[in-house]
N, C-alpha and C positions, 0 to 999 in steps of 0.2 A: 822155938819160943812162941807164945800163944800168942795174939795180939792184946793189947792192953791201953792202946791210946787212937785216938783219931789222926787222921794222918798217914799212918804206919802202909808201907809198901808190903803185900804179903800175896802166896797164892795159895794156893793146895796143897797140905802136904801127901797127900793120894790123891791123884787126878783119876776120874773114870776112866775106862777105855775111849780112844778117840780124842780127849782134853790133849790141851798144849800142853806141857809140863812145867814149859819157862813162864805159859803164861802168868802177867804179875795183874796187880788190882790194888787201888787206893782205898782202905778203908775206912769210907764216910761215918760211920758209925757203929754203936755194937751196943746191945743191952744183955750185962750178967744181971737183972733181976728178974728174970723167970726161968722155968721149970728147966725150958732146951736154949742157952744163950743163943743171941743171932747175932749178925753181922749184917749192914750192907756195903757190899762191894762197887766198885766201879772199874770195868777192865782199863789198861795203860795201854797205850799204842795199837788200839786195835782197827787204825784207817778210819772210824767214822768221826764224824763232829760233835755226834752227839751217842756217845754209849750209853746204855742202859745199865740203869742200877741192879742189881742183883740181892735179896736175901739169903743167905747161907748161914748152919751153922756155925758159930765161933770157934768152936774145938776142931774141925777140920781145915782150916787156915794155922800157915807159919807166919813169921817175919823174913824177910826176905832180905840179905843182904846186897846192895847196890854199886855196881862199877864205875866211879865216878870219870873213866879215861874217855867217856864221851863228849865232857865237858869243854877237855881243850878245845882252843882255839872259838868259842861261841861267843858270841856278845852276853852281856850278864851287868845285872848289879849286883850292888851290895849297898845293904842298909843298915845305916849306925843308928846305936841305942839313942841317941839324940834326933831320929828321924830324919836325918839327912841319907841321900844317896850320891852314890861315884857310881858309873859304865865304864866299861872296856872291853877290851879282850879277855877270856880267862887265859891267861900263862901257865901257871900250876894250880894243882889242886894235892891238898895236905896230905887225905888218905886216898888211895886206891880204891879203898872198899871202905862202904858205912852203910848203918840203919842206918835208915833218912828217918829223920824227925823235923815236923815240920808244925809252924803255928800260922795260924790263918790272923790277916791284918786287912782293913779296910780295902787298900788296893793292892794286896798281893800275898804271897806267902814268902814266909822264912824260912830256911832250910836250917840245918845243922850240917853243910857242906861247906868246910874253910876254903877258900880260894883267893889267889893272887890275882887282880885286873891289871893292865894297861890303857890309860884312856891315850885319845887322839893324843895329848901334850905329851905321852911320854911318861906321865907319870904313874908309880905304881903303887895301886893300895891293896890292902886284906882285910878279907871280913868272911861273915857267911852270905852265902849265894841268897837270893831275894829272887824270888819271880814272881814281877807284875801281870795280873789278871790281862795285860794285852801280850805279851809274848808268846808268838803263835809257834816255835821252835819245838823239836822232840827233845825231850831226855828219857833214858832209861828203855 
């Protein structure tokens, strides 16, 4: 599947020779109004603090489907339509596998990844995953 939105998790679907294959990249942005579509890319988990954006064409980028079973067990919020937040533990998570769709908010992003928290009290809520712009943790 092409990408089609900001957000979207995606990588090559032909990597040069030498390219990671798994490697995956956040797609910042993309313009289908000229001649050769582009993209810009940003690699995921590649150890630096600060990775470098990258321009590529659009049509050689997939979407990338993501394993949500690294979630267990991470601290995490969730944030309701009404702006309030709950933390916890993640307990469960819905799907195994998902495009991640995500929308970007003042202090953080929203995912489309349904998940179960436990806070300190015990008690337990559902939403989609939220990650605040300070949450220095790996996913994916």
């Amino acid at each position: 599947m092409i990408p089609s939105k900001k957000g979207q998790i995606v990588r090559f679907h032909t990597p040069l020779e030498g390219e990671d294959a798994s490697q995956k990249y956040v797609l910042l942005d993309f313009h289908t109004d000229v001649e050769q579509p582009r993209a810009h890319i940003r690699e995921l988990n590649n150890g630096t603090h600060l990775p470098s954006i990258n321009t590529v064409h659009l049509h050689d980028l997939e979407v990338v489907e993501i394993s949500t079973a690294d979630l267990l067990g991470q601290l995490a919020s969730i944030r309701y339509p009404d702006g309030t937040f709950v933390s916890g533990t993640i307990t469960s998570v819905r799907d195994p596998k998902i495009f991640l769709d995500l929308e970007v908010f003042p202090h953080g992003v929203q995912t489309n990844v349904w998940i179960t928290v436990t806070d300190e009290k015990k008690e337990v809520y559902s939403g989609h995953l939220f990650v605040d712009h300070l949450w220095s943790g790996k996913f994916f």
